[in-house]
matplotlib code that plots the C-alpha trace (Angstrom):
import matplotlib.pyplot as plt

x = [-30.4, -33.3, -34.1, -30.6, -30.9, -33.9, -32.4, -29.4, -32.1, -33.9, -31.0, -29.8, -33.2, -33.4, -29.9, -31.0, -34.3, -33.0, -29.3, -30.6, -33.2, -31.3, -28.5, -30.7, -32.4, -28.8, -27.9, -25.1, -24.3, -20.8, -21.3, -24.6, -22.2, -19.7, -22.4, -24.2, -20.9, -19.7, -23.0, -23.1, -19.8, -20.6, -23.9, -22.6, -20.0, -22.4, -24.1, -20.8, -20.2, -23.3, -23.5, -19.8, -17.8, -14.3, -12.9, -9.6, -7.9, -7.3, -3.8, -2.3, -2.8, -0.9, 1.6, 1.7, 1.8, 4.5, 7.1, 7.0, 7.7, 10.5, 12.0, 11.6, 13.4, 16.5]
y = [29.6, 32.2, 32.3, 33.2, 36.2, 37.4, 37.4, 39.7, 41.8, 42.3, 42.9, 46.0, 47.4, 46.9, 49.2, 51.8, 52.3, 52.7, 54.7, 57.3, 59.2, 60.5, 61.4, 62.7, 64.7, 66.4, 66.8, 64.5, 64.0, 62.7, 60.5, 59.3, 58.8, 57.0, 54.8, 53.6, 53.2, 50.6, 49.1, 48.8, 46.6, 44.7, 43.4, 43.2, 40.8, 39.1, 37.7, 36.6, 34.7, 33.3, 32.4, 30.4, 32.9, 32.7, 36.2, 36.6, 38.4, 42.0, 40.7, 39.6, 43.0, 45.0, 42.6, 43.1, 46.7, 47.0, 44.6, 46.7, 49.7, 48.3, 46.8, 50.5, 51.9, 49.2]
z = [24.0, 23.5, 27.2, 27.1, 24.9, 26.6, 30.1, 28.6, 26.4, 29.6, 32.1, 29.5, 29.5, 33.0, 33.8, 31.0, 32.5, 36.0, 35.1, 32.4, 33.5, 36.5, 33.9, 31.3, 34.0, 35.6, 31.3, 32.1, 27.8, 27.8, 31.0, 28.8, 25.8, 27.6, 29.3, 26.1, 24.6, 27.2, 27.6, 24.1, 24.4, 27.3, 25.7, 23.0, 24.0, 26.1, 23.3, 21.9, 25.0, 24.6, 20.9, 21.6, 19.6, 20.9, 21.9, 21.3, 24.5, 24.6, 26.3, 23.0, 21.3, 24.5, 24.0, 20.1, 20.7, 23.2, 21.4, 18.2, 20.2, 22.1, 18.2, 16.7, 19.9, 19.6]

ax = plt.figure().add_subplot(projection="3d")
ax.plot(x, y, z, "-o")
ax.set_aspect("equal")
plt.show()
């Protein structure tokens, strides 16, 4: 499971060394906000995934969402 950890650790590093020079360099800010935001997430659920941590699907919340709007506008 560490060899695990280190390949994801790696492959992050890997895509921040090769993305954010070129958008530090053009002063790119939001796109660089937006990118460590999502990579944040990704690896972050990456290590979920890997730990066995069952992520509940973003499916049931749209769902959620959308059937309490349509009671409120009955």
């Amino acid at each position: 499971m560490a060899m695990e950890y280190g390949l994801i650790i790696l492959l992050v590093l890997l895509i921040i060394f090769l993305e954010v020079p070129s958008l530090i360099q053009k002063k790119l800010w939001r796109e660089l906000t937006a990118f460590f935001v999502l990579l944040a997430i990704g690896f972050v659920l990456s290590l979920l995934q890997i730990m066995k941590v069952k992520i509940p699907s973003p499916n049931d919340a749209i769902i959620f969402i959308i059937e309490s709007i349509s009671k409120k506008l009955k």
